[in-house]
C-alpha positions as CSV (number, residue, x, y, z in Angstrom):
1,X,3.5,-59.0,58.2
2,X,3.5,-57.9,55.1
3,X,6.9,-58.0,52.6
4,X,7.7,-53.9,51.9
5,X,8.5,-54.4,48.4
6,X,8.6,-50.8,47.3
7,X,11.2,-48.1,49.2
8,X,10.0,-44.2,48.3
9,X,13.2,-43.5,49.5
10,X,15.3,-45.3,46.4
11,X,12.7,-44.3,44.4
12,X,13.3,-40.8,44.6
13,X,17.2,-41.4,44.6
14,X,17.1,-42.8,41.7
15,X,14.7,-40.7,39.9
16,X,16.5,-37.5,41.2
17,X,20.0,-38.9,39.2
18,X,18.0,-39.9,36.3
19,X,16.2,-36.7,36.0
20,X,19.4,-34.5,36.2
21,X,21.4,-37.2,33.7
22,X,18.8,-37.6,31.3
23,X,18.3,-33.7,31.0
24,X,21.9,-33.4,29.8
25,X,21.7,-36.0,27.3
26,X,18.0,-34.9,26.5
27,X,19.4,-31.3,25.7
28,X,22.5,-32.6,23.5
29,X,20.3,-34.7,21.1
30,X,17.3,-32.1,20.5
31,X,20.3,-29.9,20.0
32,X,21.8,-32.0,17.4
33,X,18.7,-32.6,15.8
34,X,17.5,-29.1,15.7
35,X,21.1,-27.8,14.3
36,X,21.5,-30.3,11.8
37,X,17.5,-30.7,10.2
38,X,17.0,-26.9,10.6
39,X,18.1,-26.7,7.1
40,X,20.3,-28.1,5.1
41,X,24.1,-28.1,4.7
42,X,24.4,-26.1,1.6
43,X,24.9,-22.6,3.1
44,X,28.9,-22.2,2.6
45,X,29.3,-25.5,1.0
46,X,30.3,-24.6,-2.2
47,X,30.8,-28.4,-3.5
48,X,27.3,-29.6,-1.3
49,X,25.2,-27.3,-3.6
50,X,26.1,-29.8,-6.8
51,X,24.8,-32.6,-4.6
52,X,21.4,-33.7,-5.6
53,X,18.6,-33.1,-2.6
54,X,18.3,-36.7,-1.8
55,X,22.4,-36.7,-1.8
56,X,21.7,-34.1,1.0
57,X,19.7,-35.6,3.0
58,X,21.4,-38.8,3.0
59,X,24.3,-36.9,4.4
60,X,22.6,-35.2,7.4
61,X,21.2,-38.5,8.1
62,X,24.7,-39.8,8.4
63,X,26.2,-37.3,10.2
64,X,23.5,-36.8,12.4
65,X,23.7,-40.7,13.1
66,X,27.4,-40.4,14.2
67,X,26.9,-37.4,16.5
68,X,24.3,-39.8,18.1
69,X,26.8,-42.2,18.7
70,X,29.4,-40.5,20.5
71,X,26.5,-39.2,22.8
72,X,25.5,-42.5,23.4
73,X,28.3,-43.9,23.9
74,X,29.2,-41.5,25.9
75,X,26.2,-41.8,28.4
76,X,26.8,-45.6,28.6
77,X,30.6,-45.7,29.3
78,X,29.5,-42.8,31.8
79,X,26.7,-45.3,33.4
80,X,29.5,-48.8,32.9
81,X,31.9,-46.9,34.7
82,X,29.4,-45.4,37.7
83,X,27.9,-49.2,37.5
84,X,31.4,-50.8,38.2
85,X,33.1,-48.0,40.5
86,X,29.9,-48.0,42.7
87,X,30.0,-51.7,42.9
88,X,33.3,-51.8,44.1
89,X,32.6,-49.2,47.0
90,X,29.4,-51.1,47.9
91,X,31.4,-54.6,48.0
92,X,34.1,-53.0,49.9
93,X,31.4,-51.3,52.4
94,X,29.8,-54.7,53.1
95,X,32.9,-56.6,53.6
96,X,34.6,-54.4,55.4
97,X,31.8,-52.8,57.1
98,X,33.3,-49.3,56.2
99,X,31.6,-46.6,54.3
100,X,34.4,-45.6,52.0
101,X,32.1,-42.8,50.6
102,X,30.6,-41.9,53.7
103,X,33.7,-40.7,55.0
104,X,34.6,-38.2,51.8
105,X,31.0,-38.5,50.7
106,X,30.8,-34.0,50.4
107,X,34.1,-33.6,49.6
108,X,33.6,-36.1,46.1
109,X,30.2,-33.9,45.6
110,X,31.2,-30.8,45.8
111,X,34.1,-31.5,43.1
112,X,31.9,-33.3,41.4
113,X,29.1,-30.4,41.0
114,X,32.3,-27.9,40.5
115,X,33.1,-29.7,37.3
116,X,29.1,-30.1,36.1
117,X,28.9,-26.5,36.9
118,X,32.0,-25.2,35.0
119,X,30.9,-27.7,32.1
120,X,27.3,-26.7,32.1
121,X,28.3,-22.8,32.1
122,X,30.6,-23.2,29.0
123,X,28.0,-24.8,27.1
124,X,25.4,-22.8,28.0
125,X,27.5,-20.1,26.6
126,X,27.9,-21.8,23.6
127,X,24.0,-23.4,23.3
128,X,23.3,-19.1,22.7
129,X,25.7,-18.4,20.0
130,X,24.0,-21.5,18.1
131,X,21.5,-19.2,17.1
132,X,23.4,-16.9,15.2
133,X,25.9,-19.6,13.3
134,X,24.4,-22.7,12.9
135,X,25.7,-22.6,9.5
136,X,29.0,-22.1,10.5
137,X,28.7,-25.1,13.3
138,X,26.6,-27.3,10.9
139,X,29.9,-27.1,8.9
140,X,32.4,-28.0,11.8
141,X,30.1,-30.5,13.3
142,X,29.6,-31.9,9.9
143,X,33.6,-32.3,9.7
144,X,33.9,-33.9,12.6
145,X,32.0,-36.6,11.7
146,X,33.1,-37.1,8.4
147,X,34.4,-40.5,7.2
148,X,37.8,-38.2,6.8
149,X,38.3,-35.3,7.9
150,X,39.5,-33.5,4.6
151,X,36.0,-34.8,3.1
152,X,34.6,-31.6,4.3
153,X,37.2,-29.1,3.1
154,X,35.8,-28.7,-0.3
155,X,36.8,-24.6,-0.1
156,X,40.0,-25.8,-1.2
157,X,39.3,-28.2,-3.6
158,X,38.7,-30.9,-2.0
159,X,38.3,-34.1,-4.3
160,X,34.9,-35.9,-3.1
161,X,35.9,-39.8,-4.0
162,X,39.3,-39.4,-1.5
163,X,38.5,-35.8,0.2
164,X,42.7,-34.6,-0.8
165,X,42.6,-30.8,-2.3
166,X,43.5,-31.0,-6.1
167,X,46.0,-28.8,-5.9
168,X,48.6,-27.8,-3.8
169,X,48.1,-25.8,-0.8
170,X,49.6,-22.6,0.3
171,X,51.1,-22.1,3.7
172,X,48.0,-20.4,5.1
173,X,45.7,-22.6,3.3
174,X,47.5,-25.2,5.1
175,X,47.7,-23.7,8.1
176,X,43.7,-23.2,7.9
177,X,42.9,-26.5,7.4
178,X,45.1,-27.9,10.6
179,X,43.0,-25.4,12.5
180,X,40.3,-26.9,10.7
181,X,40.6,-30.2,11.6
182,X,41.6,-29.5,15.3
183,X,38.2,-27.8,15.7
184,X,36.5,-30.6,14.3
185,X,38.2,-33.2,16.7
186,X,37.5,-30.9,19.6
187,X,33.9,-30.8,18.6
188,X,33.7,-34.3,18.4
189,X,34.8,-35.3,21.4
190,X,32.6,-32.5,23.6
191,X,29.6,-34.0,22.8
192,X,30.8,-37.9,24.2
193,X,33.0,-36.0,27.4
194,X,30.0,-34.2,28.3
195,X,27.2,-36.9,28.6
196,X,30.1,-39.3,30.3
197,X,30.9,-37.0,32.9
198,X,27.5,-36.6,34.0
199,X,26.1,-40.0,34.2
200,X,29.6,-40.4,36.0
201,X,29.1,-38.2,38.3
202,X,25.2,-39.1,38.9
203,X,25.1,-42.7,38.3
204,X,28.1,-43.2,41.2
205,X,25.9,-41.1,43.4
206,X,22.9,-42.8,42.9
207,X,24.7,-46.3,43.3
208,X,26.7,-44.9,46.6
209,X,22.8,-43.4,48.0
210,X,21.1,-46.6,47.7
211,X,23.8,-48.8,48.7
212,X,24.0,-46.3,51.9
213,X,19.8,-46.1,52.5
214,X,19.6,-50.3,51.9
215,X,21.7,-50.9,55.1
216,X,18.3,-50.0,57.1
217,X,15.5,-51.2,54.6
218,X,14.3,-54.9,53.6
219,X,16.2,-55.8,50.8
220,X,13.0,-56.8,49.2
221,X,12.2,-53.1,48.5
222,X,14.9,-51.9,46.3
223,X,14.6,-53.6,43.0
224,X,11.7,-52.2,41.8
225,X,11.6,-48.8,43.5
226,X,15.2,-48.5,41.8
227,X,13.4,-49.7,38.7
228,X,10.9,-47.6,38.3
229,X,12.8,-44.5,39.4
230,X,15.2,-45.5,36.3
231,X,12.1,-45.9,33.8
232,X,10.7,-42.7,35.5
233,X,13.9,-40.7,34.9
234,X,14.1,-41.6,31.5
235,X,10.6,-41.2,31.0
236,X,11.0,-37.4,31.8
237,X,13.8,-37.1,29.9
238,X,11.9,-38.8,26.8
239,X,9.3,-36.1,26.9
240,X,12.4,-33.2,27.5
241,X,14.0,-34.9,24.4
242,X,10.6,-34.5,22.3
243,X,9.7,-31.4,23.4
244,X,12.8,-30.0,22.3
245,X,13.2,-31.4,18.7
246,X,9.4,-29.7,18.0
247,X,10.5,-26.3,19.1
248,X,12.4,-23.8,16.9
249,X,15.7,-24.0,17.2
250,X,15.7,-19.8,18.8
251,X,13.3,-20.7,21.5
252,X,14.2,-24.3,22.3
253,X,18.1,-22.5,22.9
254,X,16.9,-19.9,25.4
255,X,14.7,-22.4,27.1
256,X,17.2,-24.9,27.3
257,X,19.7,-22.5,28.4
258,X,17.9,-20.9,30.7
259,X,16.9,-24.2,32.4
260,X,20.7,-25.4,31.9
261,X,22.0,-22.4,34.1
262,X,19.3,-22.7,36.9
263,X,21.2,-26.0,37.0
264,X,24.7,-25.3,36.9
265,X,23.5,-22.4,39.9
266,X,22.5,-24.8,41.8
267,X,25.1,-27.2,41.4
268,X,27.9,-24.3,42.5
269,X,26.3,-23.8,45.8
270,X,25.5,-27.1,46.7
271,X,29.3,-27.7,45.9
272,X,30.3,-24.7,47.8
273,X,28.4,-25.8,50.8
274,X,29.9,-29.6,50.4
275,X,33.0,-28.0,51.2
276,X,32.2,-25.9,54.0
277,X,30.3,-29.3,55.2
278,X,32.8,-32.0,54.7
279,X,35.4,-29.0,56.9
280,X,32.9,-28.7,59.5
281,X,32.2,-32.8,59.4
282,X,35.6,-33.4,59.9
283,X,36.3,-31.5,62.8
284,X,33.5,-32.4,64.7
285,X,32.7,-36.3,63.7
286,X,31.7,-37.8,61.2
287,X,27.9,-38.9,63.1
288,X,27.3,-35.4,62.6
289,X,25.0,-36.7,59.5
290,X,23.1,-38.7,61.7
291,X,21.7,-36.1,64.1
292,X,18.9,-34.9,62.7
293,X,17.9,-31.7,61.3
294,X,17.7,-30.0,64.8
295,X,21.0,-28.1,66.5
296,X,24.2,-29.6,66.0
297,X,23.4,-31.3,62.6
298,X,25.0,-27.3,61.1
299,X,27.7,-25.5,61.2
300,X,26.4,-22.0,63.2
301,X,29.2,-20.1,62.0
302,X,28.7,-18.6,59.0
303,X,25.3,-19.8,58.8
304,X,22.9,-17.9,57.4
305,X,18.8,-20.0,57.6
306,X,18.2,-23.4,58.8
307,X,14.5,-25.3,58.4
308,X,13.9,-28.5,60.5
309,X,12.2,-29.4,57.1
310,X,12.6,-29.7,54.0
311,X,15.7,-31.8,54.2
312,X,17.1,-33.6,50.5
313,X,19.2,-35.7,52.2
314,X,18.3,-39.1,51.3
315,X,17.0,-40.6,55.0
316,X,16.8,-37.2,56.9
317,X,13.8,-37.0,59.2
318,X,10.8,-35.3,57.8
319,X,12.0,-35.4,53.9
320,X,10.5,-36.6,51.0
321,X,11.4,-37.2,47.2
322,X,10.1,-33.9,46.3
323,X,13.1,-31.8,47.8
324,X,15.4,-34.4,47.0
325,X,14.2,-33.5,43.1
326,X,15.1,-30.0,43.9
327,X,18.2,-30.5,45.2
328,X,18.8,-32.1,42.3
329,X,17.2,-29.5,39.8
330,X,17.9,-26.3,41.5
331,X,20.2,-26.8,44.1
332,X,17.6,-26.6,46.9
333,X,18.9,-27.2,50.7
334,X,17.2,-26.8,53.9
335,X,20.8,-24.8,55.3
336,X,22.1,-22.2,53.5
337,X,25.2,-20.9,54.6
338,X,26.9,-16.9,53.6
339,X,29.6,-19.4,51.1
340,X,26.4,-21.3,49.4
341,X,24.4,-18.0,49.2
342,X,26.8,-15.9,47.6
343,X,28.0,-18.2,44.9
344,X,25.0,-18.8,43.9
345,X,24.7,-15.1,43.6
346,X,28.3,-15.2,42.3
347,X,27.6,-17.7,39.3
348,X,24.7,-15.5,38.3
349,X,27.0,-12.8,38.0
350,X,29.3,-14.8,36.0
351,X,26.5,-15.6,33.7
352,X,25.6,-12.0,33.1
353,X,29.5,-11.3,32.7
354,X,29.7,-13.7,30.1
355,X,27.1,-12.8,28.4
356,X,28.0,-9.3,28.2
357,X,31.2,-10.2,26.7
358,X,30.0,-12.2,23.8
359,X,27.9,-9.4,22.8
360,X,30.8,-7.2,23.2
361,X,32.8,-9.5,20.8
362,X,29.9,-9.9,18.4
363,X,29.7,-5.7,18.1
364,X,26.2,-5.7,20.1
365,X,27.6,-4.0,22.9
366,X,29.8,-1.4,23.5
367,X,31.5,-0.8,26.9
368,X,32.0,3.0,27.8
369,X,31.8,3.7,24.2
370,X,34.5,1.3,23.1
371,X,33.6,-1.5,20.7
372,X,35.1,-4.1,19.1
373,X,36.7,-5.5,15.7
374,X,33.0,-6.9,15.1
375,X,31.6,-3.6,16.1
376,X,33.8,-1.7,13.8
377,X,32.9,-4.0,11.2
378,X,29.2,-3.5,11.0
379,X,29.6,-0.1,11.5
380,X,31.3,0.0,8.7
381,X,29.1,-2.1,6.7
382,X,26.8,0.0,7.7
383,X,27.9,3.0,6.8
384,X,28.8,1.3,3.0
385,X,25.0,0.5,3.2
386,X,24.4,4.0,3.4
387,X,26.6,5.5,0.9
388,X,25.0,2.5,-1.2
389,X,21.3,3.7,-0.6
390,X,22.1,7.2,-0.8
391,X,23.7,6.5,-4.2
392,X,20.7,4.8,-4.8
393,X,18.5,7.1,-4.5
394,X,21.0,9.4,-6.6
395,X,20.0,7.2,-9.3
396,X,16.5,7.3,-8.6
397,X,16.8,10.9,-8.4
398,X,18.6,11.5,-11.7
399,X,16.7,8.8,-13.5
400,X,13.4,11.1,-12.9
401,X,15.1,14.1,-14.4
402,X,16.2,12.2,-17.5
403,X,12.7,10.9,-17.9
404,X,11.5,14.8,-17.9
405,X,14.0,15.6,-20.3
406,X,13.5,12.7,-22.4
407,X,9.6,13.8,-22.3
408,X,10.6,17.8,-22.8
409,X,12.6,16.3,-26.1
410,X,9.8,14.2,-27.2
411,X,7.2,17.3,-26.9
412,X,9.6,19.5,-28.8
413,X,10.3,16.9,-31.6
414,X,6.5,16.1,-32.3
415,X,5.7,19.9,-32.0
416,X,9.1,20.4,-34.5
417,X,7.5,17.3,-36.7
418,X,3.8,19.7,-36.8
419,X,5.3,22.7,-38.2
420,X,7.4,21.2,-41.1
421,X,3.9,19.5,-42.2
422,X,3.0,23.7,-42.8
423,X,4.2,25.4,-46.0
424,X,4.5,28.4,-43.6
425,X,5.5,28.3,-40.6
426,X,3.7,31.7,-39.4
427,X,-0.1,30.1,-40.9
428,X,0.7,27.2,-38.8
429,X,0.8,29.5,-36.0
430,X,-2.4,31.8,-36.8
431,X,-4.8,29.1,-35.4
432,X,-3.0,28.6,-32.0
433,X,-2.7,32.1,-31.5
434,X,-6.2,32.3,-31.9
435,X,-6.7,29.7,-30.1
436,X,-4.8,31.1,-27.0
437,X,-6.8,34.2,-27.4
């Protein structure tokens, strides 16, 4: 008999953790890209603008380079540390023929999607305001990744050779530029936490998966299924990564955002229903996994569907790599409980919440006729840019009379200039009497 050398299974285990890691890190380097080449760094730089255009784009380079970094290195101490942890749980399953992860296997999920969910929710918050100051985070971002971080505070004088302010600083001008550079740390570090707690979180789960699925296949099969899944995964996220970067920077936000939160959705009620799964797991038996998709595989209580197919467990009866992808994607799952349903329903509220609140703070919104500081700011810039352009038409207004008088003047001086030419004044005015006449 033939040697089974390929396992669809780990295939599609693999693939579905690549997918959902690489779209994270996909996102966070078309994001980079697009915020830091979608013009340059001049706007509210007042020491960039005597930098030379080449100087310029040196400096994005640079900066851009470093932001790459931290992602990157944040995605591979993410993938070290899933590499080593899941190794250890795999050597200690086969020596000690216990399934360490087995036993806690949906309690670790669902507080691992929790914090991806939480994560993803922030910073899909954030990925919209983008948008609206990229200038502003072009700066911050650009501090962060500065050789020094007082080489960016050039608003206070900021020498370029050592980046210290020429002058001494007052207390809120000191104050200010603590703040400063706390933001820009903060910043810094987002964009390695982010990436590392995902590949975390995915890589030990695609480790844990396989390890658990190889017990029953020919260990012949798992190398390259495992792989190509890997190539596969990345593969996807390649084309997510280059798709992103050619967009504008408005639509490739919304997109992005849009995709991020069917994602974080997803995550919360498949974490949810970990819970209520690992509750119902434990007080019935932990074999529970292993009977199918029929009765007795689900908790009835509470339940609200159940389809004997359609399963995205890895090794369920009747389930293929397609619903284990959108598990993965969207939070798919064959049982849906009333806890899974509404938080899904839950975190979509939160969303709309949220985003009713930044355009409340922005002074887009106002709630029962209340507005905020912002609002009362632009409507009082708004009400200086009418007085301004009702002043300015003024102007116009009395800048047409004065060229009517100025003309009026003008026809009485040359008519003045026509009768002095005349001896006397009344012959001068015999012809256009007749004229009239």
């Amino acid at each position: 008999m033939a040697k089974d050398l390929f396992s669809v299974t780990i295939f599609f285990i693999v693939f579905r953790e690549t997918v959902e890691a690489a779209i994270i890190v996909s996102v966070l380097l078309s994001f980079v890209e697009q915020l830091m080449t979608s013009g340059g760094l001049r706007n509210g730089d007042a020491q960039v603008d005597q930098l030379s255009e080449e100087e310029e784009i040196k400096k994005t380079k640079r900066i851009l380079r470093r932001m790459r970094i931290q992602i990157w290195a944040g995605t591979l101490t993410g993938f070290v540390i899933a590499v080593a942890v899941g190794a250890a749980f795999i050597a200690v399953w086969y020596t000690t023929l216990t399934d360490l992860w087995s036993n806690t296997e949906e309690l670790w999920e669902g507080i691992f999607s929790l914090i991806a969910c939480i994560i993803i929710y922030v910073m899909g918050l954030t990925f919209l305001k983008m948008d609206q100051s990229r200038v502003k985070w072009r700066i911050k971002l650009s501090e962060a990744f500065a050789h020094r971080a007082g080489k960016a505070l050039f608003s206070f004088g900021g020498n370029k050779e050592d980046g210290e302010p020429d002058r001494a600083l007052t207390q809120e001008e000191l104050a200010e530029e603590q703040a400063m550079k706390k933001k820009a740390r903060s910043g810094k570090y987002a964009i390695f936490f982010l990436p590392f707690i995902t590949v975390v979180r995915e890589g030990l789960e695609a480790i844990v998966f396989v390890g658990g699925v190889a017990l029953g296949q020919d260990g012949a099969s798992i190398p390259i299924a495992a792989i190509v899944g890997l190539i596969a995964g990345i593969f996807v996220g390649w084309c997510i990564y280059r798709t992103g970067s050619t967009l504008a920077l408005h639509w490739f936000l919304i997109v992005s955002t849009c995709f991020l939160f069917l994602i974080g959705s997803g995550l919360f009620s498949k974490g949810v229903y970990d819970f209520e799964y690992y509750r119902f797991s434990s007080a019935v038996g932990g074999d529970v996994a292993e009977s199918g998709n029929g009765p007795g595989s689900f908790q009835v209580a509470g339940n609200v569907w159940h389809l004997e197919y359609g399963n995205p467990e890895p090794g369920a009866v009747g389930t293929n790599g397609g619903w284990q992808v959108f598990n993965a994607i969207l939070g798919w799952n064959n049982t849906a409980s009333l806890g899974s349903i509404l938080s899904y329903c839950f975190y979509w509220i939160a969303v709309i919440i949220g985003l009713a609140i930044m355009k409340w703070y922005e002074g887009r919104l106002t709630i029962f006729g209340g507005g905020s500081k912002a609002h009362g700011r632009i409507q009082a810039r708004a009400e200086i840019k009418r007085a301004a352009d009702a002043q300015a038409a003024e102007g116009q207004a009395s800048e047409g009379s004065e060229k009517d008088e100025d003309a009026s003047e003008e026809g009485t001086a040359r008519n003045t200039a026509h009768l002095n030419k005349n001896k006397d004044p009344e012959d001068a005015l015999i012809p256009m009497t007749k004229n009239s006449l």
